[in-house]
C-alpha positions in Angstrom: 0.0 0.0 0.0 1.1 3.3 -0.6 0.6 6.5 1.2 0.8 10.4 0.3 0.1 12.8 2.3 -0.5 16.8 1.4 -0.2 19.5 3.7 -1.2 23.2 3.1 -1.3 26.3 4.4 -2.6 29.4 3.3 -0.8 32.4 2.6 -0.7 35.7 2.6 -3.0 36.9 0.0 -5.4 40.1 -0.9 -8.7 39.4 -1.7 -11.6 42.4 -2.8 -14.1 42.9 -0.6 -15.3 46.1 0.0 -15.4 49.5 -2.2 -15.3 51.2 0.7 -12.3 52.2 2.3 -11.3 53.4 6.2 -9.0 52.9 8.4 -8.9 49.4 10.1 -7.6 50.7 13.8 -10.9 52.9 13.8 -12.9 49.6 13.9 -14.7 48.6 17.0 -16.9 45.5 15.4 -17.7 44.3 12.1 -19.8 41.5 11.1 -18.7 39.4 8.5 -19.8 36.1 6.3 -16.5 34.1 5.0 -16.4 32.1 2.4 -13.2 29.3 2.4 -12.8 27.0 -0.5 -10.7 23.9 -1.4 -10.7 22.3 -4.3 -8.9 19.1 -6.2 -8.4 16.2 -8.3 -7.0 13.1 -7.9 -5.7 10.7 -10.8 -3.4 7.9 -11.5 -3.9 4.0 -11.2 -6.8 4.1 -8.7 -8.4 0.9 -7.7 -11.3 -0.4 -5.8 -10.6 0.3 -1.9 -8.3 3.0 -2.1 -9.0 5.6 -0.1 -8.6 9.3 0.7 -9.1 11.4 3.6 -9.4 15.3 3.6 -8.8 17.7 7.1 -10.1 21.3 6.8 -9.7 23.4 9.4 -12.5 24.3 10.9 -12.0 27.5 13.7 -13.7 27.3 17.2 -13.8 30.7 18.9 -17.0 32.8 20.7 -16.6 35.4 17.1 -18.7 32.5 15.2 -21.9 32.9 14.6 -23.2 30.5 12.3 -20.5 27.7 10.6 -21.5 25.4 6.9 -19.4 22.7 5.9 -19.3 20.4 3.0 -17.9 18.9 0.5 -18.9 18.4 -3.0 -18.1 15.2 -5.4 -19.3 13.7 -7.7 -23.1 14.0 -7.5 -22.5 14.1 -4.0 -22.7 16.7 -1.0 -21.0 15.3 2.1 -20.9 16.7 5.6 -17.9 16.0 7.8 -17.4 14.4 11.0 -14.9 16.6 13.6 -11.0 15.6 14.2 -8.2 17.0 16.0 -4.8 17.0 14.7 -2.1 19.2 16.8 -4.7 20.8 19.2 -6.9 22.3 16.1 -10.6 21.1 15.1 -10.4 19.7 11.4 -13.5 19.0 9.3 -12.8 15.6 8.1 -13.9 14.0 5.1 -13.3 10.3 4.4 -13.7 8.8 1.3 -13.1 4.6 2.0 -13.7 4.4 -1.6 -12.3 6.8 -4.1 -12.9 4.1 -7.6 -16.7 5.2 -7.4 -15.8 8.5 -8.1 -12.8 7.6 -10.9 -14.8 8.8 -13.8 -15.7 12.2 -11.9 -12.4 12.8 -10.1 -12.6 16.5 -8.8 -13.9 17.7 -5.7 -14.5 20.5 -3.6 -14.5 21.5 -0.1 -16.7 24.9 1.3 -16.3 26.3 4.7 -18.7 29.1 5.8 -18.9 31.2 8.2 -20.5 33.8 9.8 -18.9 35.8 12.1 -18.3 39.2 14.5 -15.1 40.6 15.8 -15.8 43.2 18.5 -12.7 44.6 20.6 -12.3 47.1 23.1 -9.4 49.8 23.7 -9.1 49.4 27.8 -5.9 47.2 28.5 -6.3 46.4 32.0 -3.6 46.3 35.3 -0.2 46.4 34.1 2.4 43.7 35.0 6.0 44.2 36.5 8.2 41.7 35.0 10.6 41.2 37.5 7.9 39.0 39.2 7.8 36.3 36.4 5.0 34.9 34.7 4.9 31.5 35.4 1.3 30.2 33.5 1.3 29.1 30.4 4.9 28.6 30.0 4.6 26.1 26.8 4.5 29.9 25.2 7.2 31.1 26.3 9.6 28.0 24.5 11.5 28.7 21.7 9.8 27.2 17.9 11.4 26.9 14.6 9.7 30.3 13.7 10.1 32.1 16.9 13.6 31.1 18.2 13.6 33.0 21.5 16.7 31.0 22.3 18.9 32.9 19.9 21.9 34.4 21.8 21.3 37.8 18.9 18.0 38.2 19.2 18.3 38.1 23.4 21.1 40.5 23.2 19.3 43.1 21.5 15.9 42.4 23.5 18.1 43.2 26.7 20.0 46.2 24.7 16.2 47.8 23.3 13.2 46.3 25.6 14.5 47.2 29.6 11.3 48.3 31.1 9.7 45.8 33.9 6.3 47.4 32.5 4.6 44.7 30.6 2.3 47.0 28.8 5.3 49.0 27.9 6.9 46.3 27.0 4.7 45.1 24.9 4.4 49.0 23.2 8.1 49.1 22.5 8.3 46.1 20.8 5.7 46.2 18.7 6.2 49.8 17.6 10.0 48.7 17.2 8.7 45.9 15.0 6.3 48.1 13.0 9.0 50.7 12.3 12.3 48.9 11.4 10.9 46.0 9.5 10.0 46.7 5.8 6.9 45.5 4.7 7.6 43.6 1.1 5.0 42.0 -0.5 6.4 41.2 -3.7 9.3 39.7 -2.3 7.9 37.6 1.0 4.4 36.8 0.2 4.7 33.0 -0.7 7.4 32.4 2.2 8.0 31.7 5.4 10.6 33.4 7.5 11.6 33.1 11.1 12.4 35.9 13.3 16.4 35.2 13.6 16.2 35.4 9.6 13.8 38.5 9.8 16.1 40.2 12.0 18.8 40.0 9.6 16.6 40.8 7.2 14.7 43.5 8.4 11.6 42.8 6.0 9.1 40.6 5.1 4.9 40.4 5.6 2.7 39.4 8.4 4.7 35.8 9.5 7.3 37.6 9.3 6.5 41.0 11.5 4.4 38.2 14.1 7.9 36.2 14.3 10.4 38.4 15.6 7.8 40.3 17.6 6.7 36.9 19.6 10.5 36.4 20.1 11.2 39.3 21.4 8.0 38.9 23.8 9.2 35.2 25.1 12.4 36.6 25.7 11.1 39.3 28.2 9.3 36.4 29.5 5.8 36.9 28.0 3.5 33.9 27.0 2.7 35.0 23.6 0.8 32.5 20.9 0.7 33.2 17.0 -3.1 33.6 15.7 -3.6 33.0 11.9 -6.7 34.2 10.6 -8.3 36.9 8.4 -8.0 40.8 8.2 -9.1 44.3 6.2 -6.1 46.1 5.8 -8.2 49.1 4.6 -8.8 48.5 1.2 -8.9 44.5 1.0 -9.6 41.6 3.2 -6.7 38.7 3.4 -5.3 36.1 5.1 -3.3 37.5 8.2 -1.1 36.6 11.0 -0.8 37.8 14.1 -0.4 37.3 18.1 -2.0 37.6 21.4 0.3 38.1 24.3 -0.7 37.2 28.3 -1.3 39.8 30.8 -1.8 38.0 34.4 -5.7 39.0 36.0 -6.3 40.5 31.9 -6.0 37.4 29.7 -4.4 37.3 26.0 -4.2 40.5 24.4 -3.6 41.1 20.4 -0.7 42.2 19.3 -0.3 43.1 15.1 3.0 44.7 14.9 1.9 44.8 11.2 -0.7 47.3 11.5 1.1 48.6 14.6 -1.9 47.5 17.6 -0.3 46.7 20.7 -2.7 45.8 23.4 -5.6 45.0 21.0 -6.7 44.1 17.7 -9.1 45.9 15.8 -12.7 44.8 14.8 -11.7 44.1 11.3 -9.5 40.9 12.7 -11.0 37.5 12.7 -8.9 34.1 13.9 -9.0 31.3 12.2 -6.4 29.3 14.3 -4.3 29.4 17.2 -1.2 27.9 17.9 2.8 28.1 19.7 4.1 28.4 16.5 2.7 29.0 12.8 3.9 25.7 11.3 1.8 24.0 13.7 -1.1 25.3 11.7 -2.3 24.1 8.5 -5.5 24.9 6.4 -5.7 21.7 4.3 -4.3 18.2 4.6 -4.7 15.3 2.4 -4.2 11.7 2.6 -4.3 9.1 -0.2 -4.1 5.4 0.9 -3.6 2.7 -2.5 -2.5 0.1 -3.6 -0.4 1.4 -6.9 0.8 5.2 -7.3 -2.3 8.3 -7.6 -1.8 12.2 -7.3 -3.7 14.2 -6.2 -3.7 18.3 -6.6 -5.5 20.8 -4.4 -5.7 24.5 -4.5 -6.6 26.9 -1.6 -8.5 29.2 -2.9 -8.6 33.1 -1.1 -11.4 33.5 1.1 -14.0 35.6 -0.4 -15.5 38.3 2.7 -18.6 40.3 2.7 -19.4 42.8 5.6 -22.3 42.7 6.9 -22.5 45.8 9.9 -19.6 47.6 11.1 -19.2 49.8 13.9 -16.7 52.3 14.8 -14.5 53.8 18.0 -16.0 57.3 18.9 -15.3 59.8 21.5 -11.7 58.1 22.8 -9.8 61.5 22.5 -9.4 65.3 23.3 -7.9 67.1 20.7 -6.8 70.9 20.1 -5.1 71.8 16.5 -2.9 74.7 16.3 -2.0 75.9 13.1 -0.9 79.1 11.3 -4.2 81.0 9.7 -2.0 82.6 6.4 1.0 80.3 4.7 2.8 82.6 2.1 4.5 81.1 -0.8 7.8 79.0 0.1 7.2 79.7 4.0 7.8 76.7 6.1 5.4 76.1 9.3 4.5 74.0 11.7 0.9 72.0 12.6 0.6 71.4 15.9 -2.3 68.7 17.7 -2.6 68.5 21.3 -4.6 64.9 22.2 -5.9 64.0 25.1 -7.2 60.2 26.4 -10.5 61.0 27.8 -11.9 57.3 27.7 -10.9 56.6 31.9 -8.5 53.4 30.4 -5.2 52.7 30.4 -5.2 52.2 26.6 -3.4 52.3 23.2 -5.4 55.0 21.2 -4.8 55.2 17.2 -4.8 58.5 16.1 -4.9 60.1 12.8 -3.5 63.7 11.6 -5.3 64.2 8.1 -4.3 67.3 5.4 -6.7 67.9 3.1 -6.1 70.1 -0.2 -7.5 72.8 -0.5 -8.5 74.0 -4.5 -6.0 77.3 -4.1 -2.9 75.5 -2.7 -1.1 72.5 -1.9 0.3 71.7 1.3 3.7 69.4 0.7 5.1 68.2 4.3 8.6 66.9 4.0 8.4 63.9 0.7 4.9 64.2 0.7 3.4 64.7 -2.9 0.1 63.6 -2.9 -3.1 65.5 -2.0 -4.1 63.6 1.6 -1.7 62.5 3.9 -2.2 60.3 7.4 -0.2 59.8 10.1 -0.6 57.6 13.0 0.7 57.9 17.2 -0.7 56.3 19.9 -1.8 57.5 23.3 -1.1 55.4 26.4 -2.6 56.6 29.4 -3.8 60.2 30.0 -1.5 62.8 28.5 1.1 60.9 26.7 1.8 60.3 23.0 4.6 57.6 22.1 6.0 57.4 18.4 4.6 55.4 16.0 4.9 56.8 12.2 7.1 57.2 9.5 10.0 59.3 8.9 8.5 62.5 8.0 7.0 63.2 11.1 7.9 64.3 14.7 6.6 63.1 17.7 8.0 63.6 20.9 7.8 61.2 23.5 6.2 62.0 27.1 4.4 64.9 25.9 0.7 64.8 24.6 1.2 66.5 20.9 1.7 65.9 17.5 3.8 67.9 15.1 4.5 68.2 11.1 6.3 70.5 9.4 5.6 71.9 6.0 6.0 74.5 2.8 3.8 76.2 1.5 4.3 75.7 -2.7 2.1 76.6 -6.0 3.6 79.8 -5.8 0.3 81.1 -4.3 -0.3 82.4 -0.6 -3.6 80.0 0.8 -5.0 79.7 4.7 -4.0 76.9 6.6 -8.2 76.3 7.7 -9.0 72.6 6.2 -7.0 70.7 9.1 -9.2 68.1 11.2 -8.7 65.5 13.7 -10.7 62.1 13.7 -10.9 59.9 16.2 -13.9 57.8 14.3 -14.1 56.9 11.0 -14.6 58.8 7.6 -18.0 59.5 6.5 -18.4 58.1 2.8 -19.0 62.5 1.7 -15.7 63.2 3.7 -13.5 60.4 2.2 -14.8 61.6 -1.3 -13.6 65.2 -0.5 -10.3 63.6 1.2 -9.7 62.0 -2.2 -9.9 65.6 -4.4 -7.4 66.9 -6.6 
């Protein structure tokens, strides 16, 4: 007898879902329907009695709604019974006799779900460090993806991460995460990288940003588990990775040093699959048992998303804009916005500083050439704004304001007046007049 089996995971990938565009962080909850599809063929010298057995994964968390599974072939529509294979629910489709189906030999697997992701800002008690953590400890081991035994990568988490502050901790990381690894899409999406190699690096996709991150975090001594699942990066759903990090008397906490969330995870994030490590989790596995050689080819296909409700963060900040009222031709300035926390929470806030056109002048700030440009802080407790953006901003740590500096250009004197601060998302009327020029 001879036995093959396939194992699959899926991805990175981008799949359409929504015209509609916002910011993910600003999410609070959305409601979702996913749609998960497998599909294959099989071929060779099949015989009567060979066999073939078929895991999909199939999530268990309290975001699921409503959950259809089957699995097409043939003229047939079969429902699965329920397996486990490394501490993960599998839908599990056995076939005892695959020569019954030799003359119709593709098939095809559906998962769907309904689901709703609803998250909240508030943190909870911090942690000191120095005390240990001793729960869960099976997440604080080194994996082959997350080697938090590497003498490098523990040298520079003693260098970099010294606070005894978990939450702070936790902060520094991921912001250091989110700022000195490139993202690359073109280059990492259809690998793998650990976070020794994506140190070296310095660039890669989701894995790769959830890798070093959750070494870094085992190495302060933080139980920290990788999540794979499903996200909207603002403009497209797609398979994601990310983490959740224990807080003793909190629970896990999401961490996405890809989008820059320490301390939670935004609406717009749904798991699929949790796990030490994210070769321990795989979307689809196949098993053919004959008695002379088949094949058999499968094909994840992306998940296809469609919202259902969404709701959005409102009322989390303070904020007072200071800004010059005339901006001559050539003159350089400054845009000053003073934030505030006013939701009682220890909490990371997203915040976004927006510049909008106007139809008499252009604002250019440092490389900026286009006519909106965001940037993004975060607020941790009352009063004080830590860095979290690109280059071609300033903001100053311990202090509760955001600056940018800018020229006025187009060789025409304008007013500095179309300057707001949101700390909800964009109405579909303001994103239009975001989007002029």
């Amino acid at each position: 007898m001879k036995k093959t089996i396939i194992i699959m995971a899926l991805l990175f990938c981008a799949v359409n879902a929504s015209s509609f565009e916002y910011l993910p962080s600003s999410v609070k909850s959305m409601e979702v329907t996913i749609t998960s599809e497998a599909t294959g063929t099989f071929y060779g010298t099949i015989t009567a009695g060979d066999k073939l057995e078929i895991l999909f994964l199939s999530p268990q968390n309290s975001s699921i709604i409503s959950m259809e599974e089957y699995m097409e072939i043939g003229n047939e529509k079969i429902t699965p019974r329920h397996t486990e294979r490394n501490g993960l629910r599998y839908a599990d489709y056995k076939i005892n006799d695959i020569y019954k189906y030799a003359e119709d030999n593709t098939f095809r697997i559906v998962r769907k779900i309904r689901a709703k992701s609803s998250t909240e800002t508030g943190i909870g008690k911090d942690y000191n460090l120095s005390d240990g953590i001793n729960e869960f400890t099976e997440f604080k081991k080194a994996t082959p993806y997350i080697e938090s035994d590497d003498p490098e990568l523990i040298s520079k988490t003693e260098l970099e991460f010294k606070s005894d502050s978990e939450i702070e901790t936790i902060r520094e990381i991921t912001e250091w995460v989110n700022n000195s690894i490139e993202y690359d899409f073109d280059n990492y999406y259809n690998v793998v990288n650990s976070a020794k190699e994506t140190y070296g690096t310095r660039a890669g996709v989701c894995d790769e940003f959830a890798n070093l991150t959750a070494a870094f975090l085992r190495i302060r001594g933080i139980p920290t588990r990788y999540v794979s699942g499903i996200s909207y990066d603002g403009e497209r759903f797609g398979a994601h990775g990310w983490l959740e990090a224990y807080l003793p008397k909190t629970g896990w906490i999401g961490v996405d040093s890809t989008y820059g969330e320490a301390g939670f995870v935004d609406g717009a994030h749904f798991p699929m699959a949790k796990a030490a490590d994210s070769n321990e989790i795989s979307d689809l596995v196949i098993t053919s048992t004959s008695r002379k050689t088949i094949s058999v080819e499968s094909k994840l296909l992306p998940p296809e998303v469609e919202i259902n409700s969404v709701e959005f963060f409102e009322g989390l900040t303070d904020v007072n804009l200071l800004k010059k009222d005339e901006v001559k031709t050539g003159e350089s300035f400054e845009i000053k916005a003073d934030v505030k926390n006013i939701s009682d929470k220890s909490t990371i806030i997203p915040v976004e500083l927006v510049i909008i056109q106007a139809d008499e002048w252009s604002f250019v700030a440092m490389t900026f050439d286009v006519p909106t440009q965001t940037m993004r802080c975060y607020i941790f407790n009352e009063g004080n704004v830590y860095k979290n953006t690109t280059s071609v901003t300033q903001i100053y740590k311990n202090t509760n304001n955001l600056r940018m500096t800018g020229q006025g250009s187009n060789n025409v004197n304008g007013t500095v007046d179309e300057l707001m601060m949101f700390d909800r998302a964009l109405t579909e009327s303001e994103l239009k007049v975001l989007a002029r020029g």
